[in-house]
C-alpha positions as CSV (number, residue, x, y, z in Angstrom):
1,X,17.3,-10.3,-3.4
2,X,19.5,-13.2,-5.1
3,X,23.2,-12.6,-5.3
4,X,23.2,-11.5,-9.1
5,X,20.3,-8.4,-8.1
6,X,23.0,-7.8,-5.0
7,X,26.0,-7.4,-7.2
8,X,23.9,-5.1,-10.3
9,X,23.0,-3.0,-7.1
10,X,26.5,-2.2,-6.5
11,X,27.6,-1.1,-9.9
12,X,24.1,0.3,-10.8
13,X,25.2,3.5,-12.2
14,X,28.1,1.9,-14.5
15,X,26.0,-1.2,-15.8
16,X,24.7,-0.6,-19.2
17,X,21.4,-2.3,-20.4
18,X,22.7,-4.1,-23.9
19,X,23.4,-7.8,-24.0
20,X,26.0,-7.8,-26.7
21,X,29.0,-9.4,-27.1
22,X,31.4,-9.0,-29.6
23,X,33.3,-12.2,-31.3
24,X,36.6,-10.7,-30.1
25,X,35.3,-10.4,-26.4
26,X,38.1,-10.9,-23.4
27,X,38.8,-13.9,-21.7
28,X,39.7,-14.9,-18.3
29,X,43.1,-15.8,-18.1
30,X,42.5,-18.6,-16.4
31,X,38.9,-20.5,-15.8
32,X,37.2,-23.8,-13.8
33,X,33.6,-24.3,-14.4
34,X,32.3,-27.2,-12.2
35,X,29.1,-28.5,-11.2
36,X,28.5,-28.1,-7.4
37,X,28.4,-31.4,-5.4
38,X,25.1,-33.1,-5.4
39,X,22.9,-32.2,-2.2
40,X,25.2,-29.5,-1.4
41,X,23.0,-26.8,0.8
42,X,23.7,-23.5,1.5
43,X,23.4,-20.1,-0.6
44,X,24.7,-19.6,-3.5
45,X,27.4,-16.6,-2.9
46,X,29.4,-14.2,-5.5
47,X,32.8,-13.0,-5.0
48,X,33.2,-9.4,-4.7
49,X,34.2,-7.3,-7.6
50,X,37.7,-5.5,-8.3
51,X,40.0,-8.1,-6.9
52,X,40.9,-9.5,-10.6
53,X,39.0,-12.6,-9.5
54,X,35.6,-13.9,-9.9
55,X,34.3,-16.5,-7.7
56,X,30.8,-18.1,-7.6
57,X,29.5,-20.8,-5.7
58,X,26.6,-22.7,-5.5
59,X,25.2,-20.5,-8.4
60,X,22.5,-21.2,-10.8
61,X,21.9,-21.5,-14.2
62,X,20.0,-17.9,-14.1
63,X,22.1,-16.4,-11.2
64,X,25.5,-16.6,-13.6
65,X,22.6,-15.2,-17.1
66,X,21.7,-11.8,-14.6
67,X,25.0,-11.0,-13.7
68,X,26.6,-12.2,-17.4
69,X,24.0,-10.5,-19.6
70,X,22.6,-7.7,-16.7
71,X,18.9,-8.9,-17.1
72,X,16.5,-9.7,-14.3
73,X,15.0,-13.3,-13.9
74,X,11.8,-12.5,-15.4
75,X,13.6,-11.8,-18.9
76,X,15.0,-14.7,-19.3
77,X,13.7,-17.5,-21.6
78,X,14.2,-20.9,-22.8
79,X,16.1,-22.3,-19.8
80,X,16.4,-25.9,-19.7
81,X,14.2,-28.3,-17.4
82,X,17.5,-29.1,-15.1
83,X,18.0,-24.6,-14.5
84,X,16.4,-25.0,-11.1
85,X,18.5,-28.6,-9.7
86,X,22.1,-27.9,-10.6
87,X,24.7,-25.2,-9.7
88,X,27.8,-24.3,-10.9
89,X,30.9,-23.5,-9.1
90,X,33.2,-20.8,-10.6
91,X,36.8,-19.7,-10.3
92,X,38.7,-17.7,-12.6
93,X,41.2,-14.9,-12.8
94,X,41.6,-11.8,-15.0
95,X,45.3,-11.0,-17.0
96,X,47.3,-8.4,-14.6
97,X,46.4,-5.7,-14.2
98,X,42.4,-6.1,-14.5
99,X,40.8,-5.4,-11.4
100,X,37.4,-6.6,-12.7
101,X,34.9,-3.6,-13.0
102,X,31.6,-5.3,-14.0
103,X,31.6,-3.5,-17.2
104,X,34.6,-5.7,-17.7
105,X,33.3,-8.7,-16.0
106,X,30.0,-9.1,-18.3
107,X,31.9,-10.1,-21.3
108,X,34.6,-12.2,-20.0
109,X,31.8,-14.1,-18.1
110,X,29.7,-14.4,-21.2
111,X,32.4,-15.8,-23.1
112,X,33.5,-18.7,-20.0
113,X,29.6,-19.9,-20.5
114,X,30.1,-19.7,-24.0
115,X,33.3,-21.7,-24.0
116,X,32.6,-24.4,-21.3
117,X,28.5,-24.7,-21.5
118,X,28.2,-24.1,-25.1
119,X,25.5,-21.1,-24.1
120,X,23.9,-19.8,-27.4
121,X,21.4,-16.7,-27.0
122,X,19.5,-14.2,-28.5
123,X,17.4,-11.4,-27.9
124,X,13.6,-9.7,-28.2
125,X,11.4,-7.7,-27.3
126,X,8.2,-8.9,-25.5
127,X,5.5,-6.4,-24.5
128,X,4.6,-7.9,-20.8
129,X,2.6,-5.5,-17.9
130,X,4.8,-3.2,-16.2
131,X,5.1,0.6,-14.9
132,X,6.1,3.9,-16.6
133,X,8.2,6.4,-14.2
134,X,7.1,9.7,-14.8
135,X,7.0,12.9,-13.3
136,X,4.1,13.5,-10.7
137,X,2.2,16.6,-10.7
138,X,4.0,19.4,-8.7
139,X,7.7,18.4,-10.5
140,X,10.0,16.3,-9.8
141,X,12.0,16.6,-5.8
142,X,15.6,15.6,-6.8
143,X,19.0,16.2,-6.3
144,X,21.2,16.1,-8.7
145,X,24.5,14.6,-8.5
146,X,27.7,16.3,-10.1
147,X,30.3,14.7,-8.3
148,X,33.0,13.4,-9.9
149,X,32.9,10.2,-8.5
150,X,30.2,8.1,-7.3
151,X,30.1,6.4,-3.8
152,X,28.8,3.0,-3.6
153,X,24.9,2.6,-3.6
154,X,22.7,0.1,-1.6
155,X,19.6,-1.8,-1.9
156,X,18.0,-3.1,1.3
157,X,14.3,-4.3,2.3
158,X,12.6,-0.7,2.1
159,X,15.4,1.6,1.8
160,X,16.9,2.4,-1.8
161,X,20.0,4.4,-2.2
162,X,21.5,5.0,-5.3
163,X,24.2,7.9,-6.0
164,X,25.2,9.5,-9.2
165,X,22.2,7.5,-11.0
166,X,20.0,8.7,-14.2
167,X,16.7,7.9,-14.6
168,X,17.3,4.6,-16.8
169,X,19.0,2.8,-13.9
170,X,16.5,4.0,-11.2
171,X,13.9,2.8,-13.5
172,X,15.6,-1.0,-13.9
173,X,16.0,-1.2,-9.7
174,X,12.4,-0.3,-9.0
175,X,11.6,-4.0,-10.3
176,X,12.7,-5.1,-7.1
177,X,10.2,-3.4,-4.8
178,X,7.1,-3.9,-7.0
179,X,7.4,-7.0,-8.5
180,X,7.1,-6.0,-12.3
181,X,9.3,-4.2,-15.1
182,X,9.3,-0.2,-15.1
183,X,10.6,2.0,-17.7
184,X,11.9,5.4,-17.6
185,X,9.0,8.3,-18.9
186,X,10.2,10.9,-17.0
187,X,12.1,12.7,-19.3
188,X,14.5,13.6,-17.0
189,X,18.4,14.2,-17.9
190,X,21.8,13.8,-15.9
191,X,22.3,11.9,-12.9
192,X,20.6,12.2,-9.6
193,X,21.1,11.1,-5.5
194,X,18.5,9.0,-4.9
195,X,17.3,7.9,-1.3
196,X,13.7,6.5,-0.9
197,X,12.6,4.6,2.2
198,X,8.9,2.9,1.6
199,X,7.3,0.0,3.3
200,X,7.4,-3.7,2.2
201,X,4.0,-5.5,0.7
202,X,4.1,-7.7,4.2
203,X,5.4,-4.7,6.5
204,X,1.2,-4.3,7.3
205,X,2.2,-2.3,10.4
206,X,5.2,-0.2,8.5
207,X,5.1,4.3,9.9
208,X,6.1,4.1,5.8
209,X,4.6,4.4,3.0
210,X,3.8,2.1,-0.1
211,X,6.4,2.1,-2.7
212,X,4.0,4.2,-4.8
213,X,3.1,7.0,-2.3
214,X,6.9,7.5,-1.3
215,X,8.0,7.8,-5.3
216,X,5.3,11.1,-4.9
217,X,6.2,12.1,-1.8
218,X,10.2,11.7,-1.2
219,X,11.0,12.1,-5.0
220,X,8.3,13.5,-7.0
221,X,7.6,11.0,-9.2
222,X,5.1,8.3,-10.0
223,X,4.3,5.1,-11.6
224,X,1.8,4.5,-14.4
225,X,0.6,0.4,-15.0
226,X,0.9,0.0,-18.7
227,X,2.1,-2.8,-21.0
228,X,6.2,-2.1,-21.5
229,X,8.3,-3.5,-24.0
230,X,10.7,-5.0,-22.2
231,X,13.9,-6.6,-24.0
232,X,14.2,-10.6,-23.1
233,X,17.4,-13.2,-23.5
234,X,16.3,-16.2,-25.0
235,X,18.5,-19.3,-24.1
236,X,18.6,-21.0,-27.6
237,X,21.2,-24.0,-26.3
238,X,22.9,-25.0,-23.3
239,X,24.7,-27.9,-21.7
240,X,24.2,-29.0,-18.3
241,X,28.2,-30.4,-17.7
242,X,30.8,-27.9,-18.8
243,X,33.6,-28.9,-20.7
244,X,37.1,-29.6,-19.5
245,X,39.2,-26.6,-17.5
């Protein structure tokens, strides 16, 4: 899972699914955009959210779109030939008194690329092979969740665990596990506690089993191969050396 998948894992039940951005969106207070150092190794790595600060390192071109715009690699378009070589390095601060939610972190991070990589984008809807979640026969086996709160979720190899989420954001995490886009049939309202444990494509000796026969077996649901119309960001300019901090 790359850093940006990590970080939409933890605020999966906040993140909304639109890629606006307003012209009078916030700003960091204060900003520096770099290019990494050439032959620099490592992982790229993404501060953690609420501390006011964002923080990025080693991170690439589509890392910084995902976390930005809350899309998944395989809808983005357009990206220049260099996407893959350089990185960027990233540190900037809220005002006071912002502790950074990601629903506040999206557009301030929009605009920085924006400002200092002259990022222009639009979107649209491609119809590309995916999954529908819908209900299996026998009903759905969920919990729902009507806590006031939610407690942080996780996302690790086999294991899914996602409080206080609706059907929508279950939907968007299940690209993860099978590889292609899945959109949410199943009708179903309100917000559930999810926990499904399934075994890995390569885990040929896994006690657990497939992604698909878990969804009917743990949760009560199922997933249908059809075409889905899936909503892409289209990179229409950007500049490989960010202006001056």
């Amino acid at each position: 899972m790359t850093p940006a998948l990590a970080l939409l894992a933890v605020f999966a039940v906040a993140a909304s699914q639109g890629f606006g951005q307003s012209q009078a969106a916030p700003a960091f207070e204060v900003a520096s955009v770099k290019l990494s150092v050439p032959g620099s190794t490592g992982p790229p790595s993404i501060g953690p959210p609420g501390t006011g600060r964002f923080i990025a390192t080693k991170a690439s071109l589509d890392v910084l779109l995902e976390i930005a715009f809350h899309v998944q690699q395989y809808q983005i378009l357009g990206e220049p030939d260099w996407a893959e070589a350089e990185t960027f390095e990233i540190a900037a601060k809220a005002e006071d008194g912002i502790s950074l939610s990601y629903e506040q972190l999206k557009p301030r991070l929009q605009r920085l690329l924006a400002q200092r990589l002259n990022l222009a984008t639009h979107r649209e809807v491609k119809d590309i092979p995916g999954y529908a979640l819908v209900v299996a026969k026998g009903g759905p086996k969920l919990k729902e969740d009507t806590s006031a709160t939610a407690t942080q979720g996780s996302i690790r190899p086999g294991r899914l665990r996602l409080p206080k989420s609706s059907m929508d954001v279950f939907a968007a995490v299940l690209y993860g596990p099978t590889g292609r886009p899945v959109v949410n049939k199943t009708g179903l309202e309100g917000n559930y506690e999810i926990e499904l444990s399934f075994a890995r494509d390569q885990d040929t000796d896994s006690p657990l089993p497939s992604i698909f026969t878990a969804l009917q077996e743990q949760l009560g649901l199922k997933l249908e191969a059809q075409k889905v119309p899936v909503e892409m960001l289209v990179i229409d300019h950007v500049e490989r050396v960010p202006t001056e901090n």
